[in-house]
C-alpha positions as a printed NumPy array, in Angstrom:
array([[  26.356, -153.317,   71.98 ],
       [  24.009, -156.027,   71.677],
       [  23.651, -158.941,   74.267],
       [  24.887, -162.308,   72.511],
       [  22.546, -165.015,   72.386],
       [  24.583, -167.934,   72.902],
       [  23.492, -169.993,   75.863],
       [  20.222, -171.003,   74.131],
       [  21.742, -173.118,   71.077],
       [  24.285, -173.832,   73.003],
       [  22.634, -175.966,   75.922],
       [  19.814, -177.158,   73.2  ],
       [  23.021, -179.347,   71.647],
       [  24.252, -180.465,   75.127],
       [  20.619, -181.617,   76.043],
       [  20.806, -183.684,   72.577],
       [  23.761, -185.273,   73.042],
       [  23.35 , -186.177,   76.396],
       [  20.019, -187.775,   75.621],
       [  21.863, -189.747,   72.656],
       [  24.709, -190.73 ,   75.626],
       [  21.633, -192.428,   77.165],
       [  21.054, -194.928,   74.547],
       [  24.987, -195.031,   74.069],
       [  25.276, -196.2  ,   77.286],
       [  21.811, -198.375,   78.408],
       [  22.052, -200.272,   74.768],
       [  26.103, -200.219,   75.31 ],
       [  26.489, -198.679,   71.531],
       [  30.37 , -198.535,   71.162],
       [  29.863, -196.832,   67.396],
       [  27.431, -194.432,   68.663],
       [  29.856, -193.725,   71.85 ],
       [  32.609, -193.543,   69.089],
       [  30.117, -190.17 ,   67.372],
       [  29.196, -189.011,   70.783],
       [  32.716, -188.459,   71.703],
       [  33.608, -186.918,   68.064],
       [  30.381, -184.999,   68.253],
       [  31.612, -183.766,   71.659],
       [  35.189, -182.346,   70.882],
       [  33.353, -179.912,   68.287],
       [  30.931, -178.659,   71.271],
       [  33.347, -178.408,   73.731],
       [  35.059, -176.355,   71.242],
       [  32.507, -174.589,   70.401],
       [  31.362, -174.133,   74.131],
       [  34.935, -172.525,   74.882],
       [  34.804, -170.129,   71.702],
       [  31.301, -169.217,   73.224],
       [  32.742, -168.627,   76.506],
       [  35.284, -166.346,   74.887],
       [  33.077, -164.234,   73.144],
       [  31.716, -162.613,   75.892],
       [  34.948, -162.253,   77.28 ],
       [  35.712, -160.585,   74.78 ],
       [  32.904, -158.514,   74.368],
       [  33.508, -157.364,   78.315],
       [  37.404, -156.451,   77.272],
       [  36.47 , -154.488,   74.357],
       [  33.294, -152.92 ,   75.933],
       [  35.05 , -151.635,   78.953],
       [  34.079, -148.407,   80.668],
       [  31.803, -148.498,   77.463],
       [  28.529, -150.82 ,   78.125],
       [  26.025, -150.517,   80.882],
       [  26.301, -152.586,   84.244],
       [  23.074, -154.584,   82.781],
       [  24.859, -155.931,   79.786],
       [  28.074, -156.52 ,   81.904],
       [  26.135, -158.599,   83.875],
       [  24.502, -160.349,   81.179],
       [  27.789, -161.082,   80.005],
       [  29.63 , -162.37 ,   82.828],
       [  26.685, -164.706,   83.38 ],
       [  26.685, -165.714,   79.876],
       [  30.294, -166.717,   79.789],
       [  30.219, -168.716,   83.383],
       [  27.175, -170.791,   81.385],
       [  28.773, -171.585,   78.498],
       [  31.758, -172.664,   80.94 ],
       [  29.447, -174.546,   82.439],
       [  28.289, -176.434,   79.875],
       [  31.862, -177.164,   78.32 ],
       [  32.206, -179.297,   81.601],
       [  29.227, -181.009,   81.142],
       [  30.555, -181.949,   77.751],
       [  33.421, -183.373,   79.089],
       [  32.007, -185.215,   81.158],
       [  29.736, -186.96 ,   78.587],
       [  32.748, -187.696,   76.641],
       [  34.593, -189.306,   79.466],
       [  31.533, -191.575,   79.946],
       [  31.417, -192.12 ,   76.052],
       [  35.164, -192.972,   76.353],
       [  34.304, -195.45 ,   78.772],
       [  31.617, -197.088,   76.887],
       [  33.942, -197.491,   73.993],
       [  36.328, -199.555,   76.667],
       [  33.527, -201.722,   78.286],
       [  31.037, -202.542,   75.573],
       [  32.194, -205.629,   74.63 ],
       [  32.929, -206.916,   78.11 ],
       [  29.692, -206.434,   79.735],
       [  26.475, -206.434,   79.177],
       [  23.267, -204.633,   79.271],
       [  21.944, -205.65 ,   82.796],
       [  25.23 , -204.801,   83.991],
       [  24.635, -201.179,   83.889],
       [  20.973, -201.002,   83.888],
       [  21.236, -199.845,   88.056],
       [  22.654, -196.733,   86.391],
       [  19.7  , -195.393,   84.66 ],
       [  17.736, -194.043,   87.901],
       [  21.003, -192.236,   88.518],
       [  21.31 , -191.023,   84.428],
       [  17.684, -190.138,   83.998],
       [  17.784, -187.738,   87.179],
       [  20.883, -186.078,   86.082],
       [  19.342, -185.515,   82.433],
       [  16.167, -184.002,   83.781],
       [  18.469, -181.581,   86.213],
       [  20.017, -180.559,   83.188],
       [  16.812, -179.736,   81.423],
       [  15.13 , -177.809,   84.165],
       [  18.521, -175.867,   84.807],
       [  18.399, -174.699,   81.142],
       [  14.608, -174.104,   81.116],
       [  14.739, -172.716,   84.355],
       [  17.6  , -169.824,   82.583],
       [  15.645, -169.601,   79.389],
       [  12.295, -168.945,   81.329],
       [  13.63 , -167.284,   83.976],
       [  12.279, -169.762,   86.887],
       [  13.087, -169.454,   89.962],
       [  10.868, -171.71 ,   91.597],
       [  11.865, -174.422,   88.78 ],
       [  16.085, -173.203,   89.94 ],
       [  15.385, -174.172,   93.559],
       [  13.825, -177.378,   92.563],
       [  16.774, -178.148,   90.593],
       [  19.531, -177.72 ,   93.323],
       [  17.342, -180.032,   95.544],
       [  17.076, -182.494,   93.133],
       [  20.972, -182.949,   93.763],
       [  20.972, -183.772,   96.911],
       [  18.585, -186.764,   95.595],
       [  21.019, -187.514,   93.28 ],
       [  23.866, -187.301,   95.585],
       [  22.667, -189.673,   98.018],
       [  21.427, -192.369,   95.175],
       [  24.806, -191.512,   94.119],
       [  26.748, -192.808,   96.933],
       [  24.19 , -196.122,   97.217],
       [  25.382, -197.579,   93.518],
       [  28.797, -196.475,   94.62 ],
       [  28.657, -199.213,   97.231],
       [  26.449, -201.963,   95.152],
       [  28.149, -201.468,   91.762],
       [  29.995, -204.365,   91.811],
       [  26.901, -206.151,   93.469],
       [  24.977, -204.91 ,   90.486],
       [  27.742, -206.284,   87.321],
       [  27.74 , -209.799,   86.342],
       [  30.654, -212.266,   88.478],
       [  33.085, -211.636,   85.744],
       [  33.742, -208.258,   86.321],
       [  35.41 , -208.883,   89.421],
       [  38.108, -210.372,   87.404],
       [  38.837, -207.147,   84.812],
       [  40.072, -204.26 ,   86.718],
       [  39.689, -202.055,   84.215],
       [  36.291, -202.575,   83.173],
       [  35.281, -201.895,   86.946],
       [  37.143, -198.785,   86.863],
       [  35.116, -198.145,   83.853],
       [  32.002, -198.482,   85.451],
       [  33.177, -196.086,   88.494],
       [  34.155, -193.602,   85.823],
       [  30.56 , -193.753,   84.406],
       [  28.975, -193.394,   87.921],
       [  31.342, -190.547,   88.979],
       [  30.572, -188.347,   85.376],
       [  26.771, -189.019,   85.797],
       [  27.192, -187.223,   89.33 ],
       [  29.037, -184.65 ,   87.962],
       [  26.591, -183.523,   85.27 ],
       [  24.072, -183.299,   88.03 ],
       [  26.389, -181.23 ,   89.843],
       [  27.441, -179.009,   86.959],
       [  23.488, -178.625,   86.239],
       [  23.357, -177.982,   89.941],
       [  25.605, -174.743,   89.255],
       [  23.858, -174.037,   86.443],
       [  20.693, -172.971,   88.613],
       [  22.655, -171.452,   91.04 ],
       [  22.431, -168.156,   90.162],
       [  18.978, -168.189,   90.009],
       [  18.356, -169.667,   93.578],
       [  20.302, -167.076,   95.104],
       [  18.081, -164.48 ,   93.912],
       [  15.186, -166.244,   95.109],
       [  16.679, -166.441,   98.44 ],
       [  17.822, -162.982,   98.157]])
């Protein structure tokens, strides 16, 4: 049985469309956010039919392939998992572009991008570090989190600091904002997990 390569094209897409998210977001695009979020449901599809493949492949194969490829294939389906919830999350912050474009403006989430750049580069290195099979570049990307968690929890408490008087007067576009914040964290998380598997072999 050979080993499915489906990780690689996979997470090349995810990296894409959260790098278009960015300019969705920091230029507040509400037609690109509209594409992002179309563009999305066909990868998180495709991320789940990914994720069943190898299931399926471990089903069929039972008692059959070797431990190595069992391995490889448990592996392979927790990563395309794991990058169906990164999806997800990039469409919930494309949904809330969509909601808040025309209500705020540029400056108003500009103290996001620190937050949005780290997670993006976690994302890459937790995919190179897989592809390349780093696990010096794994380690670096789990302690990049805690970075990310701790900037975080500072815009948590100064996003409303941050948005422009009016804000304070439309609940929902402040909820929107939180939303944003709370998916950015998340993708750094879920790219957190993504390395994980590496680190503990490095530690083992």
């Amino acid at each position: 049985m050979d080993m499915p390569d489906l990780f690689a094209e996979l997470s090349r897409k995810v990296i894409d469309l959260m790098t278009r998210t960015r300019t969705a977001l920091f230029e507040l695009d509400s037609c690109l956010a509209l594409r992002i979020n179309a563009e999305g449901d066909l990868l998180s599809r495709e991320a789940s039919k990914a994720e069943g493949k190898c299931n399926a492949e471990l089903m069929s194969g039972s008692g059959i392939i070797s431990p190595e490829l069992r391995f490889y294939l448990v592996k392979e389906a927790q990563r395309c998992n794991r990058l169906g919830r990164i999806v997800h999350q990039i469409r919930n912050i494309a949904t809330c572009i969509k909601e808040i474009a025309d209500k705020v403006e540029c400056k108003d989430v500009l103290a996001f991008k620190p937050l949005f750049l780290m997670a993006e580069v976690q994302l890459k290195d937790a995919v190179l570090s897989i592809l390349r099979k780093n696990e010096e570049l794994a380690f670096n990307v789990r302690r990049k989190d805690d970075d990310l968690d701790s900037l975080y929890a500072t815009e948590l408490e100064n996003i409303f600091r941050q948005a422009s008087d009016n804000l304070f007067y439309d609940f929902r576009t402040g909820t929107g904002l939180l939303f944003i914040l709370r998916a950015i964290e998340r993708i750094g998380d879920h790219s957190k997990q993504l390395a994980v598997p590496s680190f503990y072999r490095l530690q083992s």
